[in-house]
N, CA, C and O atoms as a GROMACS GRO file, in nm:
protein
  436
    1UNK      N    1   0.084   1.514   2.137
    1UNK     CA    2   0.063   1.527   1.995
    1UNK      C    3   0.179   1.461   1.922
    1UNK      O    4   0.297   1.493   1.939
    2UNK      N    5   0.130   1.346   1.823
    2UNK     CA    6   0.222   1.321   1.733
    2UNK      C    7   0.318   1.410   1.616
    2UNK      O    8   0.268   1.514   1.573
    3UNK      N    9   0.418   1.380   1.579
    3UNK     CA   10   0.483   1.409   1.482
    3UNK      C   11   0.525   1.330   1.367
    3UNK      O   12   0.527   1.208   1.383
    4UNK      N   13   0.572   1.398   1.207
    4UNK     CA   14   0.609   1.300   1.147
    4UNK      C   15   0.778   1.217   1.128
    4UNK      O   16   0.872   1.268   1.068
    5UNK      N   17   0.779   1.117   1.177
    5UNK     CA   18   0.909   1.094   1.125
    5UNK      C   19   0.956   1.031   1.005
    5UNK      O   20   0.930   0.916   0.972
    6UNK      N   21   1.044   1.131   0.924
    6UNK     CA   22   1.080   1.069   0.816
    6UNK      C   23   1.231   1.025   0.815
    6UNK      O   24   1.326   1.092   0.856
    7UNK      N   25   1.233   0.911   0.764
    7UNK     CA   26   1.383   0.871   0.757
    7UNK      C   27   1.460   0.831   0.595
    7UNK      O   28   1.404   0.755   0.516
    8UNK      N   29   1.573   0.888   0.569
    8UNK     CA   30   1.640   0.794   0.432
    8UNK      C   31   1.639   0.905   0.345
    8UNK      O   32   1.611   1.015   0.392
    9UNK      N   33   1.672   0.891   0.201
    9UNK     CA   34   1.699   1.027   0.083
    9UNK      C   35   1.565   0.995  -0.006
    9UNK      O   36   1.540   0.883  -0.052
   10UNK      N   37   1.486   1.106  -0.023
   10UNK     CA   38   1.451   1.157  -0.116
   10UNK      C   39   1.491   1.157  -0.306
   10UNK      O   40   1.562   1.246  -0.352
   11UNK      N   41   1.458   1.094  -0.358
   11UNK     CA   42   1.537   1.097  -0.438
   11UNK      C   43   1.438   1.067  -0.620
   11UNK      O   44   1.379   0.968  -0.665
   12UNK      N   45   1.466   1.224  -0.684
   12UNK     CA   46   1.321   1.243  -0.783
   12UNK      C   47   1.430   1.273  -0.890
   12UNK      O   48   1.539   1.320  -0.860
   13UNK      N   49   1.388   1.236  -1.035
   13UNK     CA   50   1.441   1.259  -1.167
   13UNK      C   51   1.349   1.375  -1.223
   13UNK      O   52   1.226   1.376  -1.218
   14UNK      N   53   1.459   1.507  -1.296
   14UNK     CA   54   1.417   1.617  -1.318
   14UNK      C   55   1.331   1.566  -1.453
   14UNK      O   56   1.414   1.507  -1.522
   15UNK      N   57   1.169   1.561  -1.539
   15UNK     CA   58   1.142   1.507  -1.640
   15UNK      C   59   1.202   1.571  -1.770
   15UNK      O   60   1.189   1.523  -1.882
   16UNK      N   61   1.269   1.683  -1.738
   16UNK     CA   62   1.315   1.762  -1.851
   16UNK      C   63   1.459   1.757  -1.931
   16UNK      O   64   1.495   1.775  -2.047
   17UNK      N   65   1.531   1.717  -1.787
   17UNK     CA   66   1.664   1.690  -1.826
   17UNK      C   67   1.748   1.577  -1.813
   17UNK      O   68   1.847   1.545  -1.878
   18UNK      N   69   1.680   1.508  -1.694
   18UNK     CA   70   1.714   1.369  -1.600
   18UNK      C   71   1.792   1.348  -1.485
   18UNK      O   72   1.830   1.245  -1.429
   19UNK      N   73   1.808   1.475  -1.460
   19UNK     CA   74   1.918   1.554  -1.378
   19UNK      C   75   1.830   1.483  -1.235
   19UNK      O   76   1.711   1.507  -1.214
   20UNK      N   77   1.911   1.398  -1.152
   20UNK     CA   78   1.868   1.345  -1.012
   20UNK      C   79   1.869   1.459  -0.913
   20UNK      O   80   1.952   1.549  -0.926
   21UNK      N   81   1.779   1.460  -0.813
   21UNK     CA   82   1.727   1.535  -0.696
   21UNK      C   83   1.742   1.438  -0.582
   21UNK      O   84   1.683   1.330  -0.578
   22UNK      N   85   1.825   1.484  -0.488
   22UNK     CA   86   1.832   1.422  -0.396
   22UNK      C   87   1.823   1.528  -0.269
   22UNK      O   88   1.885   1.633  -0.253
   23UNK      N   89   1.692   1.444  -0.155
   23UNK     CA   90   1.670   1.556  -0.012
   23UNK      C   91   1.651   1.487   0.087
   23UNK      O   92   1.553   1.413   0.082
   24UNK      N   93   1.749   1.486   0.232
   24UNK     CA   94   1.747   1.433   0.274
   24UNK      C   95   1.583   1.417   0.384
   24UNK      O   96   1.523   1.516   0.423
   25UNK      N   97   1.546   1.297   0.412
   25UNK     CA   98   1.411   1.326   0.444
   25UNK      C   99   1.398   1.360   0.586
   25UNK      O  100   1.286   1.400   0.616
   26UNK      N  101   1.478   1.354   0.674
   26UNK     CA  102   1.490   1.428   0.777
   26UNK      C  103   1.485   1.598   0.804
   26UNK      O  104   1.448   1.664   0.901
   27UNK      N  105   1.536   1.632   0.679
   27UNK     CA  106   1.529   1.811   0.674
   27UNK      C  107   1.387   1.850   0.650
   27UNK      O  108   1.340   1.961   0.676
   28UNK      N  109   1.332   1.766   0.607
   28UNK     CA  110   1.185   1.819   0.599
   28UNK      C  111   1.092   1.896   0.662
   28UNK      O  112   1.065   1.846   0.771
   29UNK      N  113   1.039   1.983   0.644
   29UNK     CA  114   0.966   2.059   0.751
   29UNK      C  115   0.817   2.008   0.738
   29UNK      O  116   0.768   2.006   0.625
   30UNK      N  117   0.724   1.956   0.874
   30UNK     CA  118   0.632   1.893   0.897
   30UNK      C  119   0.530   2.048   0.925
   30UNK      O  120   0.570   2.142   0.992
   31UNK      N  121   0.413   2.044   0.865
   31UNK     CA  122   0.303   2.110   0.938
   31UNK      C  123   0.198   2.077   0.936
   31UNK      O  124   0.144   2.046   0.830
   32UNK      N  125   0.126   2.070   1.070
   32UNK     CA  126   0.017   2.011   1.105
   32UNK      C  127  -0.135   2.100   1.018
   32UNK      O  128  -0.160   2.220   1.028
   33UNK      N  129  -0.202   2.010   0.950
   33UNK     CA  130  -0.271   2.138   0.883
   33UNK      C  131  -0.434   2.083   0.904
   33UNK      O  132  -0.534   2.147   0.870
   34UNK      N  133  -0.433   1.974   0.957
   34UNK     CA  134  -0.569   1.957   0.967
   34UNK      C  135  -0.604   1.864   1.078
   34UNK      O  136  -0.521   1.774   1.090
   35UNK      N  137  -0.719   1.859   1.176
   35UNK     CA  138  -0.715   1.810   1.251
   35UNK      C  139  -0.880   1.764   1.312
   35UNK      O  140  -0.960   1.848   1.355
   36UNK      N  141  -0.905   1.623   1.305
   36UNK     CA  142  -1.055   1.593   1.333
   36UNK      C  143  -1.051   1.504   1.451
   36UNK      O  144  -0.954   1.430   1.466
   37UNK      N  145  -1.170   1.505   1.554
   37UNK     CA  146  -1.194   1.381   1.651
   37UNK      C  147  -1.306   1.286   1.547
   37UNK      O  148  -1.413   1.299   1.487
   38UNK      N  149  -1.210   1.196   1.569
   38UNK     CA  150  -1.282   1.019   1.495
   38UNK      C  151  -1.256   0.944   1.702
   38UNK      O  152  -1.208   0.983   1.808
   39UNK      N  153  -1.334   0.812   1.639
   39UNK     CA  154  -1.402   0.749   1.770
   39UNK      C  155  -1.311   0.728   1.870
   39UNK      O  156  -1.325   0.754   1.989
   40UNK      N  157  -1.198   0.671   1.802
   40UNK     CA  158  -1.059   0.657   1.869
   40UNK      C  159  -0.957   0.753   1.908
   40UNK      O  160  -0.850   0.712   1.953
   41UNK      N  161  -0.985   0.889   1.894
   41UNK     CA  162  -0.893   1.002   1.911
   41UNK      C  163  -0.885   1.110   1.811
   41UNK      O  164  -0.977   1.149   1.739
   42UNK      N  165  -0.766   1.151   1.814
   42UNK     CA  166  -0.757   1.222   1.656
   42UNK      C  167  -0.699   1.190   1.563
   42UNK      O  168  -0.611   1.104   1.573
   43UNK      N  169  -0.734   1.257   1.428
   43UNK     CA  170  -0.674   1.187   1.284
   43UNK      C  171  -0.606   1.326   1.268
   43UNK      O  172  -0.682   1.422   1.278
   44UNK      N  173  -0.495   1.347   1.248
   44UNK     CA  174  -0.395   1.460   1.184
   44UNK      C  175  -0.380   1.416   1.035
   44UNK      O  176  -0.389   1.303   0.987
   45UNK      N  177  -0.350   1.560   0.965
   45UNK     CA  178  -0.307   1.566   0.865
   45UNK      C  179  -0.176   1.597   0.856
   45UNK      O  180  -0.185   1.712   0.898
   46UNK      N  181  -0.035   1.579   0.827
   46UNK     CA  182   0.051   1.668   0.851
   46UNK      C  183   0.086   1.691   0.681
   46UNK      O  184   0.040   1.611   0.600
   47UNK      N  185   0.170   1.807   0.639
   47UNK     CA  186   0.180   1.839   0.523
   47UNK      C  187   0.348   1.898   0.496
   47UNK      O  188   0.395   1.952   0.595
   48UNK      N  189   0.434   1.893   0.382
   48UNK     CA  190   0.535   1.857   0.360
   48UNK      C  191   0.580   1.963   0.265
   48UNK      O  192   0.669   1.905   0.202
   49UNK      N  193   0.569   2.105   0.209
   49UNK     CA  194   0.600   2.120   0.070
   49UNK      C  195   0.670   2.200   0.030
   49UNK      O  196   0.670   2.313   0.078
   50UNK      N  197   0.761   2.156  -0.084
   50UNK     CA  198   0.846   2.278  -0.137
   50UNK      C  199   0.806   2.303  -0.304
   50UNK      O  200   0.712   2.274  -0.377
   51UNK      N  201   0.914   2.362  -0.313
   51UNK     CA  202   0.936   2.406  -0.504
   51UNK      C  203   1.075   2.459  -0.500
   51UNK      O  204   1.118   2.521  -0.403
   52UNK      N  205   1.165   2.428  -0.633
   52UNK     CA  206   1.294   2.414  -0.642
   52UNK      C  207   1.273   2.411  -0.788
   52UNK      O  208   1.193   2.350  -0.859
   53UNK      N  209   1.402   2.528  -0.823
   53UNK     CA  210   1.419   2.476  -0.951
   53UNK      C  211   1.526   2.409  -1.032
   53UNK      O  212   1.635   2.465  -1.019
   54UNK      N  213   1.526   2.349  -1.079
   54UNK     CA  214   1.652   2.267  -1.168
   54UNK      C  215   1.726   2.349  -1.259
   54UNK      O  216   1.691   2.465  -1.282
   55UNK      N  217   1.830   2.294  -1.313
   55UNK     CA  218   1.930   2.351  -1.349
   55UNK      C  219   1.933   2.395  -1.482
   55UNK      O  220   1.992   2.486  -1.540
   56UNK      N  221   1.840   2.294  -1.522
   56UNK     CA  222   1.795   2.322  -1.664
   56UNK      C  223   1.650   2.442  -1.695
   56UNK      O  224   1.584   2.465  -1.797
   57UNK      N  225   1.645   2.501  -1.542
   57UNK     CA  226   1.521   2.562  -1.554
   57UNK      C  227   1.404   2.521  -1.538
   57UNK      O  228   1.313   2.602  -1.522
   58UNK      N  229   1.375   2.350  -1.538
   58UNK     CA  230   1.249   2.372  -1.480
   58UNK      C  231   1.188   2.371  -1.367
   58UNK      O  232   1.264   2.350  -1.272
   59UNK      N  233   1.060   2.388  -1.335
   59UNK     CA  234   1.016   2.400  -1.206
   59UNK      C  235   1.004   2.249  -1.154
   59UNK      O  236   0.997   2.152  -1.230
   60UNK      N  237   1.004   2.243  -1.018
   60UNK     CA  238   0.994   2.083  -0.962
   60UNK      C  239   0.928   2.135  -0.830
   60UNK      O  240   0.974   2.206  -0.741
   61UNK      N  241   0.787   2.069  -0.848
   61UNK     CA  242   0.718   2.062  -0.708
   61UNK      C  243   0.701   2.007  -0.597
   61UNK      O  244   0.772   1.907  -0.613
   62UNK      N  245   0.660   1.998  -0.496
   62UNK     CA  246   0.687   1.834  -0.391
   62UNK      C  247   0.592   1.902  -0.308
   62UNK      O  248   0.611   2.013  -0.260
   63UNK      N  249   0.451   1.804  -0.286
   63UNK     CA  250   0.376   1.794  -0.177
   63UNK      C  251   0.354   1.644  -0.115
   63UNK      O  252   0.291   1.557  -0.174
   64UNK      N  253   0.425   1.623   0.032
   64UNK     CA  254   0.382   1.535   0.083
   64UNK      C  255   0.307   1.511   0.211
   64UNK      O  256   0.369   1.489   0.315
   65UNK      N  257   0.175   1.516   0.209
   65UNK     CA  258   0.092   1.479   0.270
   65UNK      C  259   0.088   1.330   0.357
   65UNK      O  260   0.113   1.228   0.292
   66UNK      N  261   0.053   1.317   0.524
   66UNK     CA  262   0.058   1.198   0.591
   66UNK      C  263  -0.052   1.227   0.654
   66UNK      O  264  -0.096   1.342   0.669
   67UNK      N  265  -0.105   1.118   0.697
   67UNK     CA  266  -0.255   1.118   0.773
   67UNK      C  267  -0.201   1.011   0.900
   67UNK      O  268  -0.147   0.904   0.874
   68UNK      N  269  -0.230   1.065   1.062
   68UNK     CA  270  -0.183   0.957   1.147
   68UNK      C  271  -0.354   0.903   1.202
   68UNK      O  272  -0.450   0.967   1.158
   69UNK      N  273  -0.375   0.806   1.279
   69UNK     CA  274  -0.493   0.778   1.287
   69UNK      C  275  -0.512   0.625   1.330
   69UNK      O  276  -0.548   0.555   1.236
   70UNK      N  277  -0.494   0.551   1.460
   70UNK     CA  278  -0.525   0.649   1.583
   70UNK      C  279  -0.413   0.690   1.642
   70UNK      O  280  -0.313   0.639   1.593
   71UNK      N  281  -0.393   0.768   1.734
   71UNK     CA  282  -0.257   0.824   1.778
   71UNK      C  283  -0.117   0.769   1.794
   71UNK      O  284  -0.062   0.692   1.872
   72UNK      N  285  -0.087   0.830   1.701
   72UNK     CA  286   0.095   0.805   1.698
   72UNK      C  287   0.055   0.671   1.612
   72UNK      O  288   0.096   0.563   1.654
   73UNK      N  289  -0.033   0.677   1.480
   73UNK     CA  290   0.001   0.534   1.390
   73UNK      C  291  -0.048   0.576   1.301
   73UNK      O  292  -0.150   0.644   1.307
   74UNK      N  293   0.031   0.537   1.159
   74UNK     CA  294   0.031   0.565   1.021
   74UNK      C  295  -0.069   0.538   0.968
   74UNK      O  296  -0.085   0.416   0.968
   75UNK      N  297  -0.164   0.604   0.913
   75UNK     CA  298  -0.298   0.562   0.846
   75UNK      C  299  -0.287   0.619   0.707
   75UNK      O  300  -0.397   0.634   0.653
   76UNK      N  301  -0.147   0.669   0.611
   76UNK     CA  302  -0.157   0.699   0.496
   76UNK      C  303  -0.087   0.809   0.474
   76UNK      O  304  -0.078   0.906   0.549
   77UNK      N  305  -0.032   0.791   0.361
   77UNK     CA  306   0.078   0.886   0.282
   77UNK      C  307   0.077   0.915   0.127
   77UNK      O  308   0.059   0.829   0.041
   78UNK      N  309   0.102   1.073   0.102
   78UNK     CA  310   0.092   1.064  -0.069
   78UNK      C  311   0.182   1.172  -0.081
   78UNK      O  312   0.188   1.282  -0.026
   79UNK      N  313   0.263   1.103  -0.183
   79UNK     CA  314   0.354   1.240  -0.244
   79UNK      C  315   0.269   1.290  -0.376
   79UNK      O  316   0.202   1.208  -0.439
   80UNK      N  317   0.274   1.415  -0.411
   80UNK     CA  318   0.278   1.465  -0.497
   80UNK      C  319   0.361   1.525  -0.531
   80UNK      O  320   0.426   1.579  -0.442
   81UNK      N  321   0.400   1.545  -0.657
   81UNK     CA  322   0.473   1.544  -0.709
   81UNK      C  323   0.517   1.619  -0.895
   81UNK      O  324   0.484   1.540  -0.983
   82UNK      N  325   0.574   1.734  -0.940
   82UNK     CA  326   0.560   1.751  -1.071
   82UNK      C  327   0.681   1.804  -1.088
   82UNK      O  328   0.768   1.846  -1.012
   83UNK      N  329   0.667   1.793  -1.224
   83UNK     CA  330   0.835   1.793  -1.287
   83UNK      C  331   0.921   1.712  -1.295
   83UNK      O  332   1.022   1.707  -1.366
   84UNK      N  333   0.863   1.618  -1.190
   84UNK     CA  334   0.996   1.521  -1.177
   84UNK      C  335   0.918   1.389  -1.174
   84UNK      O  336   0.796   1.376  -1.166
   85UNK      N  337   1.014   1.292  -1.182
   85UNK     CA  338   0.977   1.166  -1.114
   85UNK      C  339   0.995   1.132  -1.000
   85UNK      O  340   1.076   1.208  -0.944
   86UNK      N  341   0.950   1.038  -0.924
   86UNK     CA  342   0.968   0.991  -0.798
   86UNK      C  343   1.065   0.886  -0.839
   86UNK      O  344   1.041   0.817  -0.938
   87UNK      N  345   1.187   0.869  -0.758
   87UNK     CA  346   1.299   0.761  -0.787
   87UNK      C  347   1.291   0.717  -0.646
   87UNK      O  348   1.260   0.598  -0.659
   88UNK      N  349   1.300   0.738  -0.537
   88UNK     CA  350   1.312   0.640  -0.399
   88UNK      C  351   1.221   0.719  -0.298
   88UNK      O  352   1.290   0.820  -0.281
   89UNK      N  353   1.120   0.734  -0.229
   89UNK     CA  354   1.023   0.801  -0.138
   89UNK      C  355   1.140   0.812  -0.017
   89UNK      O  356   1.256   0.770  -0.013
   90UNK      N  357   1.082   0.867   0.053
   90UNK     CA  358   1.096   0.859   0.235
   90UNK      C  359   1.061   0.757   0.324
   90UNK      O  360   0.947   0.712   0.311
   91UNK      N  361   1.121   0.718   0.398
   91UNK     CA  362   1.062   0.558   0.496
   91UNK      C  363   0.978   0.691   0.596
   91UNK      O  364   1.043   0.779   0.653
   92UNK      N  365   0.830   0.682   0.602
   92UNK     CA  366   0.780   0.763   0.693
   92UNK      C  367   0.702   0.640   0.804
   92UNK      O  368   0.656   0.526   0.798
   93UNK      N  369   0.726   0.770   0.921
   93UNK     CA  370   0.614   0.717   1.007
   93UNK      C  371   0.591   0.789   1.125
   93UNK      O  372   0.696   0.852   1.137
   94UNK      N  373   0.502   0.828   1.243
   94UNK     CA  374   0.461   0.880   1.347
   94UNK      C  375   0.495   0.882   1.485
   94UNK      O  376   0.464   0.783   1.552
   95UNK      N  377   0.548   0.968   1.533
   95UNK     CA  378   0.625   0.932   1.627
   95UNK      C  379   0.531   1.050   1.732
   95UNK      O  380   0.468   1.154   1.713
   96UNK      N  381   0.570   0.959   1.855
   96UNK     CA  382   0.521   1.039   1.974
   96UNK      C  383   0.602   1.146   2.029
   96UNK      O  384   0.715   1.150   1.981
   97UNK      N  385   0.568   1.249   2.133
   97UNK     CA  386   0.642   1.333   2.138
   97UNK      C  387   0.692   1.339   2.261
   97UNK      O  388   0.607   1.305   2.343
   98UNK      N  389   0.799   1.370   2.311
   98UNK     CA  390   0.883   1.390   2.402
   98UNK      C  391   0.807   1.349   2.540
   98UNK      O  392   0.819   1.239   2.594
   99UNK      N  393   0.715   1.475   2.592
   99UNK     CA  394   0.623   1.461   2.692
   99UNK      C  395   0.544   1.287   2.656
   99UNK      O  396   0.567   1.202   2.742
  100UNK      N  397   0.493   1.262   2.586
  100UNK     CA  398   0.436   1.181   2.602
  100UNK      C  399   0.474   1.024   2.640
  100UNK      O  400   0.415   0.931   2.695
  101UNK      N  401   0.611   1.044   2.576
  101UNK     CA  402   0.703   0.924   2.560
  101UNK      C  403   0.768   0.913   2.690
  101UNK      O  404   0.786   0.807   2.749
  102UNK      N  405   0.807   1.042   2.735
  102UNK     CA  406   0.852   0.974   2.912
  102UNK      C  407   0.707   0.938   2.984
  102UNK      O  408   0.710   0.822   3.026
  103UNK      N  409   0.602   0.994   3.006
  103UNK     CA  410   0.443   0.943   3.072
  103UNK      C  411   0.431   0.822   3.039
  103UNK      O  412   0.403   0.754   3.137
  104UNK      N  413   0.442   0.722   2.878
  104UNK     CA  414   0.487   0.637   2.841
  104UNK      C  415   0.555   0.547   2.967
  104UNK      O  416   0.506   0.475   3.054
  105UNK      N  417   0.670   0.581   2.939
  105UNK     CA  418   0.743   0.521   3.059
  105UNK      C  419   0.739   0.529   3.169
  105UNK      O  420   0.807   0.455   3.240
  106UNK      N  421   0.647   0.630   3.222
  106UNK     CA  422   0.668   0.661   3.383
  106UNK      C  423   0.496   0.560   3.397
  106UNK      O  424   0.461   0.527   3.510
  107UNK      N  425   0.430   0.532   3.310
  107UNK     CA  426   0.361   0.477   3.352
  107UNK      C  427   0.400   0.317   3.354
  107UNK      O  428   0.384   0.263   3.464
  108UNK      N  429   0.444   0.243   3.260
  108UNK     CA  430   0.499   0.152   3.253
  108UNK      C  431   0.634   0.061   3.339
  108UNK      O  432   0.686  -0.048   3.313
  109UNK      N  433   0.664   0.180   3.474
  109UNK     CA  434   0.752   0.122   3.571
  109UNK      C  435   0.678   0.100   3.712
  109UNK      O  436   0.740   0.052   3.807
   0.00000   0.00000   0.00000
């Protein structure tokens, strides 16, 4: 089973005050929330989300949603997003997992 990897800062403007948000995209917590067989394998959903509030009080939301499809490859990404602006995304992408990645290799020698 794939996972998501995100790499680089996060980085959203509060719309209320202008106050910058910065998260690193590695801390992110990934959960797998949906899961279908298409012809080629499976399509995952994985899902991303918090809420935080700013300093000035307002609320700031963050849902980021990734779709992999066919295994271990990026077929789509969406932040959502309120309160804030989006100033720099996450470099995302799908990575294989441990077990699979040595079989990977043990098949390939």
């Amino acid at each position: 089973m794939g996972t998501v990897n995100a790499n680089g800062k996060l980085q959203y403007r509060c719309t209320k005050c202008d106050k910058v948000h910065m998260r690193s995209c590695s801390d992110l917590v990934w959960q797998l929330s949906e899961s279908k067989q298409k012809p080629f394998g499976e399509q995952k959903y994985f899902v991303s989300a918090w809420k935080e509030s700013c300093d000035c009080g307002a609320e700031i939301s963050c849902q980021f949603l990734v779709r992999g499809y066919p295994f271990n490859c990026l077929d789509g990404e969406e932040l959502q997003i309120s309160g804030a602006e989006l100033l720099q995304p996450c470099n995302i992408g799908i990575k294989e997992s441990i077990f699979l990645s040595s079989m990977g290799a043990a098949l390939t020698r």
